[in-house]
N, CA, C and O of each residue as an XYZ file, in Angstrom:
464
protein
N       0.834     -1.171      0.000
C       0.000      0.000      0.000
C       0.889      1.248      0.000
O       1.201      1.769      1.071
N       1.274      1.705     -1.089
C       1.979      2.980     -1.277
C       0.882      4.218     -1.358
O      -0.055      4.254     -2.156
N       1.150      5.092     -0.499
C       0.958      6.294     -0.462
C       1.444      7.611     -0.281
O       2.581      7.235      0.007
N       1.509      8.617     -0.224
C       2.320     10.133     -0.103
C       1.169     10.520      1.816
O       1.404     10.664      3.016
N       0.284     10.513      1.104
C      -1.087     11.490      2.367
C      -1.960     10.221      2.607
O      -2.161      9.298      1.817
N      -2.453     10.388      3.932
C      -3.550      9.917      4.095
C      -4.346     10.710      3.153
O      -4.782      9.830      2.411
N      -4.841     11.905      2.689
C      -5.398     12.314      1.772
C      -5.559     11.822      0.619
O      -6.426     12.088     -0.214
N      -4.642     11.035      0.568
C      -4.848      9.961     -0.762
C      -6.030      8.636     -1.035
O      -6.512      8.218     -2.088
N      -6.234      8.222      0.351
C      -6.547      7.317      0.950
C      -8.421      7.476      0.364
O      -9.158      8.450      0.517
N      -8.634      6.573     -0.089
C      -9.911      6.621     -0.725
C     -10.617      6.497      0.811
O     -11.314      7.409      1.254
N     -10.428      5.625      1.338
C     -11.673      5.702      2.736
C     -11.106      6.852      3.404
O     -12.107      7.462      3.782
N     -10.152      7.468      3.749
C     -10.556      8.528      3.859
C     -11.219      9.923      3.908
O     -11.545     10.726      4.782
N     -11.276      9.818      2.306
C     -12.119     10.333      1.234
C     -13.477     10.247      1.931
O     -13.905     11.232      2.533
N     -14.157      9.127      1.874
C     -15.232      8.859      1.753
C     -16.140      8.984      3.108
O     -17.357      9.116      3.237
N     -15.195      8.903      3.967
C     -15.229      9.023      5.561
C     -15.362     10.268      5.704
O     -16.424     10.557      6.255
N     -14.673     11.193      5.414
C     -15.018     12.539      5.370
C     -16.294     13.275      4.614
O     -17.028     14.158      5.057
N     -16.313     12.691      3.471
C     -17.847     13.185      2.996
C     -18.442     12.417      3.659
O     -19.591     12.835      3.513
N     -18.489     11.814      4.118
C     -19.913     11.216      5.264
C     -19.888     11.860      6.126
O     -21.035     12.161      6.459
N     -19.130     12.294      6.752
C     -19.440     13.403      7.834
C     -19.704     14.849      7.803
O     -20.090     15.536      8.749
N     -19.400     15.303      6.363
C     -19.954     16.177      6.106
C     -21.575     16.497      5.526
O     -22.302     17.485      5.627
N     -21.793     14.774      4.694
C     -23.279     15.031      4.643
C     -24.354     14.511      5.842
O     -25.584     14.541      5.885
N     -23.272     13.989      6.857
C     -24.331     14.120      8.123
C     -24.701     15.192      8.897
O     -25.756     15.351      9.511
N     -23.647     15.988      8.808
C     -24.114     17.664      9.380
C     -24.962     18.079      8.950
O     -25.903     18.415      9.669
N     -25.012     18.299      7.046
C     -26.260     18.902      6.359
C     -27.188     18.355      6.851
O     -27.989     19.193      7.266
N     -27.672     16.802      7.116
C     -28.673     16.309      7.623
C     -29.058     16.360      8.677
O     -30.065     15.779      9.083
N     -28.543     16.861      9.133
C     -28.914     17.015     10.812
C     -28.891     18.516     11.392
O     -29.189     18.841     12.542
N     -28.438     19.432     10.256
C     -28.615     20.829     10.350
C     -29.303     21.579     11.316
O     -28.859     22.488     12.018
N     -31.001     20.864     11.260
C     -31.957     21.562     12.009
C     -32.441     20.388     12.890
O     -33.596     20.072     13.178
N     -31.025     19.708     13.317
C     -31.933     18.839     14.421
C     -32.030     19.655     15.953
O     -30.994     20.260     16.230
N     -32.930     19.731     16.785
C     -33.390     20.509     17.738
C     -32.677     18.939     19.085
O     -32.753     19.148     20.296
N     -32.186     17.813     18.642
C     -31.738     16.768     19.353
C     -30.317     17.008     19.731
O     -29.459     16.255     19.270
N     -29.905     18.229     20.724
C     -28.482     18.421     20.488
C     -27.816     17.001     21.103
O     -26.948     16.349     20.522
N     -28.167     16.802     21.872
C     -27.331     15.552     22.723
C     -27.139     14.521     21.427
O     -25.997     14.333     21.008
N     -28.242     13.874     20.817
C     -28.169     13.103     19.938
C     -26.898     12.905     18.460
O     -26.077     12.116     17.991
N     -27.589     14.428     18.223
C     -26.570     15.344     16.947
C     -25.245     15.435     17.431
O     -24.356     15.180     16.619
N     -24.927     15.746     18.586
C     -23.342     15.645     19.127
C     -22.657     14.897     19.330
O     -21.462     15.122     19.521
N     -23.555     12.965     19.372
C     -22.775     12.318     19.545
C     -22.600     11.659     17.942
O     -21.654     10.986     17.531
N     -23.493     11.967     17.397
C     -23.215     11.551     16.037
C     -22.256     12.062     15.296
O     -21.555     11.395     14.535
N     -22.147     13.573     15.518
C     -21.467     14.062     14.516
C     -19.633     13.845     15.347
O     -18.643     13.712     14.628
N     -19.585     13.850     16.172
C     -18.554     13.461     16.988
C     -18.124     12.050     16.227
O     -17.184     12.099     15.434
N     -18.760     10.879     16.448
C     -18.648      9.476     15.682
C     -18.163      9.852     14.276
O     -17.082      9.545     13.772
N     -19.045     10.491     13.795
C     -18.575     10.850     12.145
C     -17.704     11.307     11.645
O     -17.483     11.285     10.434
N     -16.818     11.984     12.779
C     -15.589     13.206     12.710
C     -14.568     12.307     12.656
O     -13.665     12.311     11.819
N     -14.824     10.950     14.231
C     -13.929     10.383     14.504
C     -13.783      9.601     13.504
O     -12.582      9.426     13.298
N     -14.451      9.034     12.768
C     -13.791      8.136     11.554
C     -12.569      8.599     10.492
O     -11.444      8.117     10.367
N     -12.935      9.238     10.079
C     -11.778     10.060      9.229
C     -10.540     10.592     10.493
O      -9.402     10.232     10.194
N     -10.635     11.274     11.641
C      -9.909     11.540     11.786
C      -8.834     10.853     12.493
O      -7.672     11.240     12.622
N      -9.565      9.397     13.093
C      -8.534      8.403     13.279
C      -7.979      7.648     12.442
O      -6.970      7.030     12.783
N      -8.609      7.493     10.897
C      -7.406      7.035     10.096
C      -6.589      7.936      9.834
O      -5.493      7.467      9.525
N      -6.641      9.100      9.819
C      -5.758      9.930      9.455
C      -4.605     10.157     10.683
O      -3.454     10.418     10.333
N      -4.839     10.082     11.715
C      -3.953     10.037     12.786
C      -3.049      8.960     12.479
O      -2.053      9.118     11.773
N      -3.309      8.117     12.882
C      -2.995      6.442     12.285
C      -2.085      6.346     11.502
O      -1.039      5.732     11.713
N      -2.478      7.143     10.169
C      -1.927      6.909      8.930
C      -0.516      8.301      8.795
O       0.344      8.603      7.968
N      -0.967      8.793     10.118
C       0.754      9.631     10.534
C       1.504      9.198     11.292
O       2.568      9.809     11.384
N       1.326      8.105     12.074
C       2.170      7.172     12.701
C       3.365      6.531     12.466
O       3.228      5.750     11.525
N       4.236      6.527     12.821
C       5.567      6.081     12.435
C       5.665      4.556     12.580
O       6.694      3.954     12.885
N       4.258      3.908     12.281
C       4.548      2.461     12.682
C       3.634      1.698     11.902
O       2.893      2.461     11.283
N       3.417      0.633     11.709
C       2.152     -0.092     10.797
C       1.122     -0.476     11.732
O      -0.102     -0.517     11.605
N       2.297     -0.894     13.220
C       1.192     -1.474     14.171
C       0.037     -0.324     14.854
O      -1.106     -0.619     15.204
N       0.635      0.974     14.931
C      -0.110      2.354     15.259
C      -1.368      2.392     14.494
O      -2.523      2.320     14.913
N      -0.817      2.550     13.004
C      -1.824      2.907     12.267
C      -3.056      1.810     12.162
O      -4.262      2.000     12.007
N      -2.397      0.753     12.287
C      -3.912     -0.695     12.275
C      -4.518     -0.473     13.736
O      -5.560     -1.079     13.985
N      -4.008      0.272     14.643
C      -4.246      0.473     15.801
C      -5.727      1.555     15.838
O      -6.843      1.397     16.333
N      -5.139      2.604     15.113
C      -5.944      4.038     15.077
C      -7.447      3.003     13.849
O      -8.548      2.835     14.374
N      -7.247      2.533     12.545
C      -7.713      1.565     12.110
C      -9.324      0.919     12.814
O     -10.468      1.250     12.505
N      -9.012      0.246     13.494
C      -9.712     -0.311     14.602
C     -10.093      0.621     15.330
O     -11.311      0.468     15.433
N      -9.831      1.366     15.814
C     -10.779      2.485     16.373
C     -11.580      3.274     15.555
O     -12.519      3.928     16.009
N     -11.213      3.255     14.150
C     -12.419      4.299     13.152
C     -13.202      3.576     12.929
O     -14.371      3.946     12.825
N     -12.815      2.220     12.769
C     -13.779      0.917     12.249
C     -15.119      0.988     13.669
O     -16.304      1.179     13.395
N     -14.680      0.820     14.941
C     -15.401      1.058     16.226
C     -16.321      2.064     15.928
O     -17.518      1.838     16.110
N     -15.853      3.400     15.392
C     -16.444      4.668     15.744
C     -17.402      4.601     14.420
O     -18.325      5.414     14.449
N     -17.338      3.822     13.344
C     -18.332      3.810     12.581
C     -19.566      2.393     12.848
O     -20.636      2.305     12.245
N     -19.142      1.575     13.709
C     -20.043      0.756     14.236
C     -20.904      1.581     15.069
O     -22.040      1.115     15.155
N     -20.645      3.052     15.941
C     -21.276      3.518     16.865
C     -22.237      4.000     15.757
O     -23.400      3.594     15.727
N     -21.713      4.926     14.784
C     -22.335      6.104     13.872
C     -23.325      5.132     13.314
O     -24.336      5.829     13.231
N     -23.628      3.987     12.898
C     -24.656      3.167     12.430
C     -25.211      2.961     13.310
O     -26.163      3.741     13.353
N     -25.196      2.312     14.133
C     -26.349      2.248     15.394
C     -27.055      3.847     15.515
O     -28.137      3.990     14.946
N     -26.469      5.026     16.236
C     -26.853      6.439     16.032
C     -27.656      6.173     15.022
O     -28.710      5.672     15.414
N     -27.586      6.304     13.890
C     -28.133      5.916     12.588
C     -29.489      5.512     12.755
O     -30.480      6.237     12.843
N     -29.415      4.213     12.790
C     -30.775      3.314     13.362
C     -31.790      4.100     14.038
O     -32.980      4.345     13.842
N     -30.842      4.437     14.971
C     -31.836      5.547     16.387
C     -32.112      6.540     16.009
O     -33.269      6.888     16.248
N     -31.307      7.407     15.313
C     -32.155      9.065     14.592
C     -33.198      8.166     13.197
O     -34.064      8.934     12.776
N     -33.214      7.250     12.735
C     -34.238      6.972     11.957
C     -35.717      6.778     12.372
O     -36.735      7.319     11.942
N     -35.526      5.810     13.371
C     -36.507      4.855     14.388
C     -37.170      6.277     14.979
O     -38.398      6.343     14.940
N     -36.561      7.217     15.426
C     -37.216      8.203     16.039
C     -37.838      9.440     14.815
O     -38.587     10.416     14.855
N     -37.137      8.819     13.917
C     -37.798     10.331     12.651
C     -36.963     11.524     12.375
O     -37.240     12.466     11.632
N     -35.684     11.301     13.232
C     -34.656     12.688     13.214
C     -33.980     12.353     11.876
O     -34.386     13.334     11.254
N     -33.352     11.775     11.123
C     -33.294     10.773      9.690
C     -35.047     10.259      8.913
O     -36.009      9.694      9.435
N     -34.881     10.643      7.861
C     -35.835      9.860      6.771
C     -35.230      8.408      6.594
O     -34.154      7.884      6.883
N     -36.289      8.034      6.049
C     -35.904      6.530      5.820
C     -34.665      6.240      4.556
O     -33.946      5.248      4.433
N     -34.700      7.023      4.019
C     -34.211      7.081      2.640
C     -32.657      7.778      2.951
O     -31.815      7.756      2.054
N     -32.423      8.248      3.968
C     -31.059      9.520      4.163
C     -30.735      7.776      5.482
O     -29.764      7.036      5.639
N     -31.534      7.807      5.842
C     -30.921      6.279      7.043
C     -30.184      5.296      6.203
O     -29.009      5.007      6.427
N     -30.761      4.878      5.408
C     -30.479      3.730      4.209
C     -29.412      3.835      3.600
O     -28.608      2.904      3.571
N     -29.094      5.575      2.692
C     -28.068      5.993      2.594
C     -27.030      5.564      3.373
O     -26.310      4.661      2.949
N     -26.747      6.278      4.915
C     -25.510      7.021      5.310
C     -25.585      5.397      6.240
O     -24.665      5.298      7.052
N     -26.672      4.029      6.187
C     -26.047      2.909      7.063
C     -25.575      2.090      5.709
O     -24.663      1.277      5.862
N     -26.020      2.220      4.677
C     -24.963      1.636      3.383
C     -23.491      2.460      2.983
O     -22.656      1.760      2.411
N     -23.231      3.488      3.174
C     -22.022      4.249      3.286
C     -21.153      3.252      4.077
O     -20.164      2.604      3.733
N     -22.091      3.360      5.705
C     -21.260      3.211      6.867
C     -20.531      1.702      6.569
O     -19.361      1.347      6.705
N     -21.619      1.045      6.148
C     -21.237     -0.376      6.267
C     -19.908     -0.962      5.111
O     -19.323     -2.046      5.132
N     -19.686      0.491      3.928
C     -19.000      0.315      3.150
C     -17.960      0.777      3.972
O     -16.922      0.125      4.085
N     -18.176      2.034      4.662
C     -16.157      2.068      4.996
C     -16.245      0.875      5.942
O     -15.444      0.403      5.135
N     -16.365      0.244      6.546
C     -16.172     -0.534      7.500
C     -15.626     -1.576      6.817
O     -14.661     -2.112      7.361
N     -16.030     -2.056      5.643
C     -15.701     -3.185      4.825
C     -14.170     -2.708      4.859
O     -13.202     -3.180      5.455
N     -14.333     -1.291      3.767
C     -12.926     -0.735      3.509
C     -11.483     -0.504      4.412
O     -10.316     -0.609      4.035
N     -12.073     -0.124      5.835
C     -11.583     -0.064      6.831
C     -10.514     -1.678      7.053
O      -9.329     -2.010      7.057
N     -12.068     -2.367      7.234
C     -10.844     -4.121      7.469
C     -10.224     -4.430      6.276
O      -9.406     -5.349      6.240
N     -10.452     -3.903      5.474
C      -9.287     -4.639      4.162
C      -8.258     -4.489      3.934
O      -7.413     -5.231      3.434
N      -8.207     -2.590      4.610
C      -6.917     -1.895      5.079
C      -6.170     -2.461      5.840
O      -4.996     -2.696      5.553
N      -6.751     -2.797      7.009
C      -6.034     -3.650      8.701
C      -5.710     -4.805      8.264
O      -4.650     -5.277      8.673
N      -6.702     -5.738      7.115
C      -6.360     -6.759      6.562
C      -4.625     -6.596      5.435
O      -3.634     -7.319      5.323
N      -4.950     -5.560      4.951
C      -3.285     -5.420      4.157
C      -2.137     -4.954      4.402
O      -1.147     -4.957      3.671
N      -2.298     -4.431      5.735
C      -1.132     -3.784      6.715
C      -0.858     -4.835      7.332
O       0.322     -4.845      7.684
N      -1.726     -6.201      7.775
C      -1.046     -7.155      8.845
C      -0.509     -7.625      7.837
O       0.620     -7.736      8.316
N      -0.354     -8.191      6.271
C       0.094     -9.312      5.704
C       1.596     -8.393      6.128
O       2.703     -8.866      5.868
């Protein structure tokens, strides 16, 4: 896995626009407690691979890895729960828990190609 930036890093990429189109979606949520822990979860994904992926080590970065992978298991559940309650449409839920479930894939394939 050659790279220059974590910026390079397609789940990165993609981790970050997810957290940016969860803000838009949640813009006018009046649920601050809810909205804070989500958007917190959403931040943390991107920004622990990117930590990670400044690490001077392989074992660090599969380290930080596993914790974005965690923090997007939280952001799907959140997910579930702003749907179930109506703070998410059904259709923006469906979205951003098929996103989620994609970096997560992406996430272990990473941890999967750093251990070989």
């Amino acid at each position: 896995m050659a790279y220059r930036s974590f910026e390079e890093l397609e789940v990165w990429q993609r981790s970050t626009q997810l957290a940016v189109s969860l803000y838009e979606n949640l813009r006018e949520c009046k649920d601050y407690g809810l909205k804070d822990q989500m958007t917190r979860s959403a931040v943390s994904i991107s920004s622990n691979i990117a930590e990670g992926a400044e690490r001077d080590s392989k074992a660090e970065f599969v380290r930080f890895l596993h914790i974005a992978k965690g923090s997007a298991a939280e952001l799907r559940t959140q997910v579930y729960i702003a749907g179930q309650i109506g703070t998410l449409s059904d259709a923006v839920q469906a979205q951003l828990t098929e996103e989620l479930k994609t970096l997560s894939s992406m996430i272990h394939n990473l941890i999967k190609s750093l251990k070989r």
